[in-house]
Each structure stands twice: as C-alpha cells, then as structure tokens.
mmCIF file of the N, C-alpha and C atoms, coordinates in Angstrom:
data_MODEL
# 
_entry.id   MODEL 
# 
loop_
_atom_site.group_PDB 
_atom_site.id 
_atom_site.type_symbol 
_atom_site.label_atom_id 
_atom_site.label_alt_id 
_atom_site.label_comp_id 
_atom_site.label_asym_id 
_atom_site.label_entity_id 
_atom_site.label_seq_id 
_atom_site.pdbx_PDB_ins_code 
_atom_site.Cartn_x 
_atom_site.Cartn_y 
_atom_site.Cartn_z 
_atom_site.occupancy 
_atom_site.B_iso_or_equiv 
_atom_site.pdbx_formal_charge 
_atom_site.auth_seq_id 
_atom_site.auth_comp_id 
_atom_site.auth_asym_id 
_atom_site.auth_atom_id 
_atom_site.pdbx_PDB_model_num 
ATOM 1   N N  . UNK A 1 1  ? -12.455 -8.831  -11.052 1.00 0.00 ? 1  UNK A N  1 
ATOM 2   C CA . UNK A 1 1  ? -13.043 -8.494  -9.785  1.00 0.00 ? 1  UNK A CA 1 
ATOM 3   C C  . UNK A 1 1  ? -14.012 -9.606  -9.416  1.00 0.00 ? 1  UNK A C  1 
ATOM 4   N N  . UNK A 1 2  ? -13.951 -9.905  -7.920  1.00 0.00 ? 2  UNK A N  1 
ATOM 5   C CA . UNK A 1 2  ? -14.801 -11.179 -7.568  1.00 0.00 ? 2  UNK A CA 1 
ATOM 6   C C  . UNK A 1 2  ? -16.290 -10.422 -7.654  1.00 0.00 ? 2  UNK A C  1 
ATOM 7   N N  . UNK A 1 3  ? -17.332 -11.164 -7.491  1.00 0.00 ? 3  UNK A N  1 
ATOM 8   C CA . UNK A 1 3  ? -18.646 -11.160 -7.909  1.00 0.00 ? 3  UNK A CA 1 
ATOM 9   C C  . UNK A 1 3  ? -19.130 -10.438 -6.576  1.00 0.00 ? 3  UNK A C  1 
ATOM 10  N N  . UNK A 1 4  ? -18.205 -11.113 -5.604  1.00 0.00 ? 4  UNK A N  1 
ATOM 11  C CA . UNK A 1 4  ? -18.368 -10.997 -3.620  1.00 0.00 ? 4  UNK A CA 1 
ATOM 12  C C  . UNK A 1 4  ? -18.326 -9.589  -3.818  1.00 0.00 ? 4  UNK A C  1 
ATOM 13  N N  . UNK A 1 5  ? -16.786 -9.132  -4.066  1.00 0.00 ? 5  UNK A N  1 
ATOM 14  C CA . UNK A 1 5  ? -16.094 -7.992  -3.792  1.00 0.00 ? 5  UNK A CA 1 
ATOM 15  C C  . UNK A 1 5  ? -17.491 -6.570  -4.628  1.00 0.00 ? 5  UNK A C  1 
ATOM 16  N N  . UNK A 1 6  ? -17.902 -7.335  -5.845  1.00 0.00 ? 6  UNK A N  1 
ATOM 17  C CA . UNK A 1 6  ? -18.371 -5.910  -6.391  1.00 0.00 ? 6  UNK A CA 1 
ATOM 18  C C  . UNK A 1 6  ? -19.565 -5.711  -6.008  1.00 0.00 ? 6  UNK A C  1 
ATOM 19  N N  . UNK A 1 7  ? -20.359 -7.030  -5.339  1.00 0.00 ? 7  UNK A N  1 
ATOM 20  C CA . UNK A 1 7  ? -22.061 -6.806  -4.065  1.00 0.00 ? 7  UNK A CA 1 
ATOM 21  C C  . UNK A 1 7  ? -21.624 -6.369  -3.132  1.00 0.00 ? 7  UNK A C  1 
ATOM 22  N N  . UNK A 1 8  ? -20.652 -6.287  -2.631  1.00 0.00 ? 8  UNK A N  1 
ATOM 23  C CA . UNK A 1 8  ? -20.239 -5.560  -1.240  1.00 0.00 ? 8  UNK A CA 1 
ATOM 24  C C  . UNK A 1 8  ? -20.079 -3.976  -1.604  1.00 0.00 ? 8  UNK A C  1 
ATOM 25  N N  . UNK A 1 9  ? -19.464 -3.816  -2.233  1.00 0.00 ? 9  UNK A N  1 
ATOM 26  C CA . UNK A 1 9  ? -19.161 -2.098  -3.307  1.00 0.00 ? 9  UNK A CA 1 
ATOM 27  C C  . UNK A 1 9  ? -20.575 -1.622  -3.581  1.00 0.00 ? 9  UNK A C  1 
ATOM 28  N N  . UNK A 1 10 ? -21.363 -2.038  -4.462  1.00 0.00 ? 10 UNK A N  1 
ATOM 29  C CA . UNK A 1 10 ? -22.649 -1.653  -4.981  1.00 0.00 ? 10 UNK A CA 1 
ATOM 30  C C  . UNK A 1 10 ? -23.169 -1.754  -3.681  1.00 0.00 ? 10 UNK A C  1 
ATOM 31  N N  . UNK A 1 11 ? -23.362 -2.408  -2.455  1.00 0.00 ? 11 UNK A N  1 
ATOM 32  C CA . UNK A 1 11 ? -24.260 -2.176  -1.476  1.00 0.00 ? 11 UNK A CA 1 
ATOM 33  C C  . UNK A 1 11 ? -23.841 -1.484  -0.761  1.00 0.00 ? 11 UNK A C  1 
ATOM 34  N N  . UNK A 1 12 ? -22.799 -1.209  -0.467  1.00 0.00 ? 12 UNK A N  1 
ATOM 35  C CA . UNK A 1 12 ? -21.956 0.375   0.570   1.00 0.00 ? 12 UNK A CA 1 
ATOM 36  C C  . UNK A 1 12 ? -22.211 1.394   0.154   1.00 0.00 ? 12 UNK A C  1 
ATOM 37  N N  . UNK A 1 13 ? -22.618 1.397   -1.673  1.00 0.00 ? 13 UNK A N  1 
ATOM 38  C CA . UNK A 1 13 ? -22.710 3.150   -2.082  1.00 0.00 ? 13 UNK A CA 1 
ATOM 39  C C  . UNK A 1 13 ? -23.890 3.240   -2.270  1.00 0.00 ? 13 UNK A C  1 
ATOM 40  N N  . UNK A 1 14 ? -24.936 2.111   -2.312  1.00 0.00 ? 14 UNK A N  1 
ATOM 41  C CA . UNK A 1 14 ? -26.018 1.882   -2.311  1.00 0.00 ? 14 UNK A CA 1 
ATOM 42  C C  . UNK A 1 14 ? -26.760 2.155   -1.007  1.00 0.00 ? 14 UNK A C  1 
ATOM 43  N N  . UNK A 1 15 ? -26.251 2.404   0.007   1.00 0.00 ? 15 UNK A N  1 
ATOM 44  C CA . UNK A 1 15 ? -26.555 2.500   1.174   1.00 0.00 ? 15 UNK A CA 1 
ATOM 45  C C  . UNK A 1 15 ? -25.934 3.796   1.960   1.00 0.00 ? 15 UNK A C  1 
ATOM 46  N N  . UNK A 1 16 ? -24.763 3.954   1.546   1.00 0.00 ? 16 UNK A N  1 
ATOM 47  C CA . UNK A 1 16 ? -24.089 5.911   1.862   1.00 0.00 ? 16 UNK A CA 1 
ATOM 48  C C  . UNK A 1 16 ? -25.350 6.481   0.523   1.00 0.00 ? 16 UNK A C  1 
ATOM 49  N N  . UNK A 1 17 ? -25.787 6.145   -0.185  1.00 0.00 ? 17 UNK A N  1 
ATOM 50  C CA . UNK A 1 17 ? -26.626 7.258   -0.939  1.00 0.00 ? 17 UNK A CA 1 
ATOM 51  C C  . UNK A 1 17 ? -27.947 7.238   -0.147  1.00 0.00 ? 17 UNK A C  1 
ATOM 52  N N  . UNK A 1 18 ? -28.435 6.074   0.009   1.00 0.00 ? 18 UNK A N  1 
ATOM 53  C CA . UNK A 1 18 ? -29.889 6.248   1.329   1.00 0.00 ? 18 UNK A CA 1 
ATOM 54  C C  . UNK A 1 18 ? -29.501 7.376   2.349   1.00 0.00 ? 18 UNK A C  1 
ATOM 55  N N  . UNK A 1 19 ? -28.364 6.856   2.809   1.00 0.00 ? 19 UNK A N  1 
ATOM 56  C CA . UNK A 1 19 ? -28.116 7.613   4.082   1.00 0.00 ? 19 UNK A CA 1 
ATOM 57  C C  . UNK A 1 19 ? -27.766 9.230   3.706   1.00 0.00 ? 19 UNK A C  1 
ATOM 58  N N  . UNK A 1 20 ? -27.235 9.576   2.401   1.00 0.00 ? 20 UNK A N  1 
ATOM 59  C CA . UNK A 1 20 ? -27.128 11.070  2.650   1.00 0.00 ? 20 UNK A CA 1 
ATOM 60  C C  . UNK A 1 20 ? -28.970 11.821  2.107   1.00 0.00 ? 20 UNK A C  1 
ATOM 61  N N  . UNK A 1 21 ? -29.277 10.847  1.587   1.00 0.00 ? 21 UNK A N  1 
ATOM 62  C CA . UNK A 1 21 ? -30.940 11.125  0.658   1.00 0.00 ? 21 UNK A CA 1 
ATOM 63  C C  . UNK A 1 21 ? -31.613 11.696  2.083   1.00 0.00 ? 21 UNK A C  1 
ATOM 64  N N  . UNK A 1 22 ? -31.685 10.477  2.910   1.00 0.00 ? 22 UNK A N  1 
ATOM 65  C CA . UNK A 1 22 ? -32.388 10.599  4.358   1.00 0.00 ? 22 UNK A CA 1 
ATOM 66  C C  . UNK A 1 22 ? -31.935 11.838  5.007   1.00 0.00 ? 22 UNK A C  1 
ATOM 67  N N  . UNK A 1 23 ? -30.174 12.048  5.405   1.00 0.00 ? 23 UNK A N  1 
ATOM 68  C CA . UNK A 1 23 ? -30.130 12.848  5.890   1.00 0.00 ? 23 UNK A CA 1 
ATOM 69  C C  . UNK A 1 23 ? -30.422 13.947  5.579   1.00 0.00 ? 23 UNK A C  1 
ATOM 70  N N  . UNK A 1 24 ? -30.273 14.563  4.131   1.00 0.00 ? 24 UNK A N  1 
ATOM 71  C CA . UNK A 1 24 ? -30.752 15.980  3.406   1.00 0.00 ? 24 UNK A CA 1 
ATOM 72  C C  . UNK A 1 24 ? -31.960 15.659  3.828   1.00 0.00 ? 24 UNK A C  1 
ATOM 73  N N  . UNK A 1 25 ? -32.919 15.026  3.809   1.00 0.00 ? 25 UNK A N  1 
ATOM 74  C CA . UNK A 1 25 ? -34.349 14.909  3.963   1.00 0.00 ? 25 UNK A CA 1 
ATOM 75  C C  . UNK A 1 25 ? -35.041 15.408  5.323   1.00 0.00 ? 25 UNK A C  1 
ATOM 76  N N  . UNK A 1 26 ? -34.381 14.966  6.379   1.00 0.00 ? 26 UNK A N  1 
ATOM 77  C CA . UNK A 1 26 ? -34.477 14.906  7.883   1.00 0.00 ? 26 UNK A CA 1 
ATOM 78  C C  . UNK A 1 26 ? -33.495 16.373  7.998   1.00 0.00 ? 26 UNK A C  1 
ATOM 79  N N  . UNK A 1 27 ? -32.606 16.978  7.234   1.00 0.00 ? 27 UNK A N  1 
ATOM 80  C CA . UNK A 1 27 ? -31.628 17.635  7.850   1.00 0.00 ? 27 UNK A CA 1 
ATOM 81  C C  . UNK A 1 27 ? -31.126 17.609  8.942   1.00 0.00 ? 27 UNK A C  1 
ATOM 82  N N  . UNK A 1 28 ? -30.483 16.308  8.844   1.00 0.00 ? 28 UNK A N  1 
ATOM 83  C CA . UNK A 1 28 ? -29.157 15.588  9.153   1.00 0.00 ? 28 UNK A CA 1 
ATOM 84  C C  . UNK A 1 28 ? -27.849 15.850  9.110   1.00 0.00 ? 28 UNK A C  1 
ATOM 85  N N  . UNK A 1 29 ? -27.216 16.753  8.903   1.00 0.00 ? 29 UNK A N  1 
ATOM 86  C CA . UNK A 1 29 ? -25.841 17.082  7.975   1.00 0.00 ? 29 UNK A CA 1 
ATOM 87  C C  . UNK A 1 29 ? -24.747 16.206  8.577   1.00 0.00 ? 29 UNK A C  1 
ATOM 88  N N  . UNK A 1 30 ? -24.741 15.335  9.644   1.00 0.00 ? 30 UNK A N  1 
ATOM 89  C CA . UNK A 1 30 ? -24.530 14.471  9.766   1.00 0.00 ? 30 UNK A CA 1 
ATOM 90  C C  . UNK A 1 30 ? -24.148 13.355  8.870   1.00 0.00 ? 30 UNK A C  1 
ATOM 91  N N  . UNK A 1 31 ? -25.419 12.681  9.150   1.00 0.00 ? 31 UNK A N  1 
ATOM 92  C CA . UNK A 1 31 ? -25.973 11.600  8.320   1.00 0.00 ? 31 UNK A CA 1 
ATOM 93  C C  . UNK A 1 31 ? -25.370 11.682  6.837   1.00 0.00 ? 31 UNK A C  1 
ATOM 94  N N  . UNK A 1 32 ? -25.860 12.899  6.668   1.00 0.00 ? 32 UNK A N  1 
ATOM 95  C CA . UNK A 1 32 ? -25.530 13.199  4.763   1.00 0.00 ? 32 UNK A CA 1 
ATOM 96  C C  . UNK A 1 32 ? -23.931 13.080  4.575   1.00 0.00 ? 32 UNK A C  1 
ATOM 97  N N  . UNK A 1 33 ? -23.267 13.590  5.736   1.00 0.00 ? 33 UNK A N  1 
ATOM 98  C CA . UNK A 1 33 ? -21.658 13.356  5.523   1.00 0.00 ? 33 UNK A CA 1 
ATOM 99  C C  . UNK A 1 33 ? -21.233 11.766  5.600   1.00 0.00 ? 33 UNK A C  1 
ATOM 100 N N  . UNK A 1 34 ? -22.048 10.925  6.636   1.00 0.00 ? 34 UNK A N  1 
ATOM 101 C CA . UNK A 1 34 ? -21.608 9.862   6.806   1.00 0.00 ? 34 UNK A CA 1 
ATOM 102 C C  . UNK A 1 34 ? -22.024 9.105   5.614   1.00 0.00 ? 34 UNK A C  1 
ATOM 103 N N  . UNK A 1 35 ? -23.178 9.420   4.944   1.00 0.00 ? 35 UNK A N  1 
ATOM 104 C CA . UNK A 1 35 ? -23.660 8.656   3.590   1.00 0.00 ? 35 UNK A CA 1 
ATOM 105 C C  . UNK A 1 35 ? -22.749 8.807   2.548   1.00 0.00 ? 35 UNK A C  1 
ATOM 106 N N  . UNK A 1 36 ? -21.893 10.067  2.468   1.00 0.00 ? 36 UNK A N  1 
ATOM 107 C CA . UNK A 1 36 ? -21.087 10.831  1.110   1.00 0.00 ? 36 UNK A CA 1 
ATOM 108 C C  . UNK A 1 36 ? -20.190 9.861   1.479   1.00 0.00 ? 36 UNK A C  1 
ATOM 109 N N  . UNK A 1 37 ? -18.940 9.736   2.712   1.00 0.00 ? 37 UNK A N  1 
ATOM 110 C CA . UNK A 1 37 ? -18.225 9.015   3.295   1.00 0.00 ? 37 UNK A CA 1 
ATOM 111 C C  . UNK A 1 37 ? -17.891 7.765   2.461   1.00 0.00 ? 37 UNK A C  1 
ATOM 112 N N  . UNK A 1 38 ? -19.590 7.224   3.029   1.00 0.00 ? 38 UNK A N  1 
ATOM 113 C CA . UNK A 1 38 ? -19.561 5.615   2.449   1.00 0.00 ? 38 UNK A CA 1 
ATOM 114 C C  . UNK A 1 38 ? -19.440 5.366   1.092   1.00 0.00 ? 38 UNK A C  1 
ATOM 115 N N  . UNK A 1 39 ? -20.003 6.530   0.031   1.00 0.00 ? 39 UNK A N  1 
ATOM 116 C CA . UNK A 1 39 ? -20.134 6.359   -1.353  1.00 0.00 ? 39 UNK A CA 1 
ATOM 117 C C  . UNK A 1 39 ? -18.793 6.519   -1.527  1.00 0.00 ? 39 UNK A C  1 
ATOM 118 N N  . UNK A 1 40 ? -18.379 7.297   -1.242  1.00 0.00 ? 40 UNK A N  1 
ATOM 119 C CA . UNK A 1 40 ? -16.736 7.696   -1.322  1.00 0.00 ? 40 UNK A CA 1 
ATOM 120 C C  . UNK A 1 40 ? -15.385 6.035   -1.240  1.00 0.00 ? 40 UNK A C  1 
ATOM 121 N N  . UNK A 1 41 ? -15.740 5.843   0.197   1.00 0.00 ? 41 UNK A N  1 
ATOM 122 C CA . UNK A 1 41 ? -15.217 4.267   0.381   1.00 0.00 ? 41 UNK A CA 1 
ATOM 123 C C  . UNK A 1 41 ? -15.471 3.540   -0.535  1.00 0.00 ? 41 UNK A C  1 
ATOM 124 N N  . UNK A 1 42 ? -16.737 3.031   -0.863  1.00 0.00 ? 42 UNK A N  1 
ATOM 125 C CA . UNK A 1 42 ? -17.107 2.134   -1.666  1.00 0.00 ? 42 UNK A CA 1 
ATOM 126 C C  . UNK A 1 42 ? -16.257 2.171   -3.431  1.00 0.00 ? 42 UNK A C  1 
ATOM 127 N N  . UNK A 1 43 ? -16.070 3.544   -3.556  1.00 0.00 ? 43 UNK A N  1 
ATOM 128 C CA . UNK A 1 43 ? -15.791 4.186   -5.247  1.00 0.00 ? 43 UNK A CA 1 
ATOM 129 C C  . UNK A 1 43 ? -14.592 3.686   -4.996  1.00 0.00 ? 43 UNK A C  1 
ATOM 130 N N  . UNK A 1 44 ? -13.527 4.214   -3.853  1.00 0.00 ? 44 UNK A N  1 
ATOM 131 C CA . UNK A 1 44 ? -12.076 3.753   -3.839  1.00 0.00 ? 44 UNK A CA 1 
ATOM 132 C C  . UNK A 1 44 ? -11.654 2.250   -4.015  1.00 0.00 ? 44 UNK A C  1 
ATOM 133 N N  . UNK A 1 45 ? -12.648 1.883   -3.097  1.00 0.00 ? 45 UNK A N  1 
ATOM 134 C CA . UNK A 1 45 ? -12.787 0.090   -3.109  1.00 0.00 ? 45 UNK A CA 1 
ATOM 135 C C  . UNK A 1 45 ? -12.961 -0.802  -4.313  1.00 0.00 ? 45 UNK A C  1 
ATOM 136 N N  . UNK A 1 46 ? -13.714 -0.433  -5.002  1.00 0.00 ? 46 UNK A N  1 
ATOM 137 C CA . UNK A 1 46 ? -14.245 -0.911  -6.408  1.00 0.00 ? 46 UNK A CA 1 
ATOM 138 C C  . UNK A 1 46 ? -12.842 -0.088  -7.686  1.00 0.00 ? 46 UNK A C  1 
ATOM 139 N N  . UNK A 1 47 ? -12.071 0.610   -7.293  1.00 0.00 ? 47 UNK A N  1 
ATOM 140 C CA . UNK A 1 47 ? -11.258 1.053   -8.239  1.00 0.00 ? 47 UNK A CA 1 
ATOM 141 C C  . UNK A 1 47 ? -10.091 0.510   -7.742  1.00 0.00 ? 47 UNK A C  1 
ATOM 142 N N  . UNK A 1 48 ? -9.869  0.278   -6.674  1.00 0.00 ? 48 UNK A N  1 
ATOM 143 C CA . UNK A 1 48 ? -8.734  -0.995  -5.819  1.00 0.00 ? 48 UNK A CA 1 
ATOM 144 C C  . UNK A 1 48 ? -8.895  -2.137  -6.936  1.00 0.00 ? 48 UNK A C  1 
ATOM 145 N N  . UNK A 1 49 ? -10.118 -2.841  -6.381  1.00 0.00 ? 49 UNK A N  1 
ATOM 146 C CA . UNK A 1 49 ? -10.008 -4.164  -7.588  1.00 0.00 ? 49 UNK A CA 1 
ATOM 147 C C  . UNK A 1 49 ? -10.265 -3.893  -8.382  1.00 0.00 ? 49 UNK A C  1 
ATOM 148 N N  . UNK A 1 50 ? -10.140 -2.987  -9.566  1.00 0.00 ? 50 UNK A N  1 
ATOM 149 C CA . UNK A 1 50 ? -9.902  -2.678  -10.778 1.00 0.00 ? 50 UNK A CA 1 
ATOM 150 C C  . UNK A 1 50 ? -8.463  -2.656  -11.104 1.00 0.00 ? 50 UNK A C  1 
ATOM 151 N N  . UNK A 1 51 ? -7.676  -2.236  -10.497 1.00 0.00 ? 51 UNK A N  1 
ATOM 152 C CA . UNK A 1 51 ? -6.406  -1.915  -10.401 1.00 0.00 ? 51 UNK A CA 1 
ATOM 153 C C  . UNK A 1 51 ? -5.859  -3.844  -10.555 1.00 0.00 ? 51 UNK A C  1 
ATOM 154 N N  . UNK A 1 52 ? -6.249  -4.309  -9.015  1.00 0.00 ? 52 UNK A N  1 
ATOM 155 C CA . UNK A 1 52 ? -6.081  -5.573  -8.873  1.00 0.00 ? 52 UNK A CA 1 
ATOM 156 C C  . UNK A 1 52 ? -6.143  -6.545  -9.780  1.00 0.00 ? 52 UNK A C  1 
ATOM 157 N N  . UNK A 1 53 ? -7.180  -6.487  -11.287 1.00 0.00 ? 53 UNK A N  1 
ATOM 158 C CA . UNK A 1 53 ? -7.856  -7.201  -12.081 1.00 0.00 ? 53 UNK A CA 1 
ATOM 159 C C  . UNK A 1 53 ? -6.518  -6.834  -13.341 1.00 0.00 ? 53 UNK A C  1 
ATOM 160 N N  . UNK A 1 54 ? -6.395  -5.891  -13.773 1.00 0.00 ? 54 UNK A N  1 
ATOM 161 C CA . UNK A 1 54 ? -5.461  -5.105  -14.268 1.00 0.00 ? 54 UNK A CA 1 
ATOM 162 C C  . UNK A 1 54 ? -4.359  -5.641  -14.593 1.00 0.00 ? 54 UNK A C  1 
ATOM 163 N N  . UNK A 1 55 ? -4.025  -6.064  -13.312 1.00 0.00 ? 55 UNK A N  1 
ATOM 164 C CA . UNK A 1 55 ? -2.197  -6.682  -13.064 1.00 0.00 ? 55 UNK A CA 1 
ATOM 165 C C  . UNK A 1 55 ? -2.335  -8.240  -12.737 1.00 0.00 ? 55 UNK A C  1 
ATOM 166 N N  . UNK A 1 56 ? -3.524  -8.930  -12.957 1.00 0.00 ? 56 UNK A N  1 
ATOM 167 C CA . UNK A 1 56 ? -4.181  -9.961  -12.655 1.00 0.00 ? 56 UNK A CA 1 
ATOM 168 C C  . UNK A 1 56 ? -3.602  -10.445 -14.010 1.00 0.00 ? 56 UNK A C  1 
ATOM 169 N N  . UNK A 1 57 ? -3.478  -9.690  -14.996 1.00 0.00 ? 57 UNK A N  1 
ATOM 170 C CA . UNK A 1 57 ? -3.628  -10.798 -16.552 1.00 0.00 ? 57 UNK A CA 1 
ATOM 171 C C  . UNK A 1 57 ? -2.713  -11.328 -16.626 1.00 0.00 ? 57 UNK A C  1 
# 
C-alpha cells in the first residue's frame, strides 16, 4: 500500500469520526450519519489496497 493511499484513509476516518463525535455532541443525526459514512468509506478503501498489495507479490 502507497504511503499517499494510507494518509488519505487514516484522514477520511479520522475526520468521519470528528464528524459523528460533533454530531452526537450537537445532536446532529445527520452529521453523525455522514461521519459513520466516511469511516465506513475510508475502512473499504484501505482493505481495497490490501487486497491490491496481496496480488502485488
């Protein structure tokens, strides 16, 4: 996995977790879905290039 690919991952779920923290906080239920969302994306993304790395050898 590139170095790019896994700061981009860690900062999407790093940032859907602010955003659902905030939204439970503010009661948002919104927000908190769009934060879960992003953690969600980010997990699929980062297990993509795992997969990718995998079949890489």
């Amino acid at each position: 996995m590139s170095t790019t690919s896994k700061i981009k991952n860690t900062s999407e779920r790093m940032t859907g977790k602010v955003k659902e923290v905030v939204g439970s906080a503010v009661g948002n239920r919104d927000l908190k879905l769009e934060g879960q969302v992003d953690q969600m994306s980010a997990n699929l993304k980062q297990a993509g290039e795992k997969v990718k790395d995998a079949f890489r050898v």
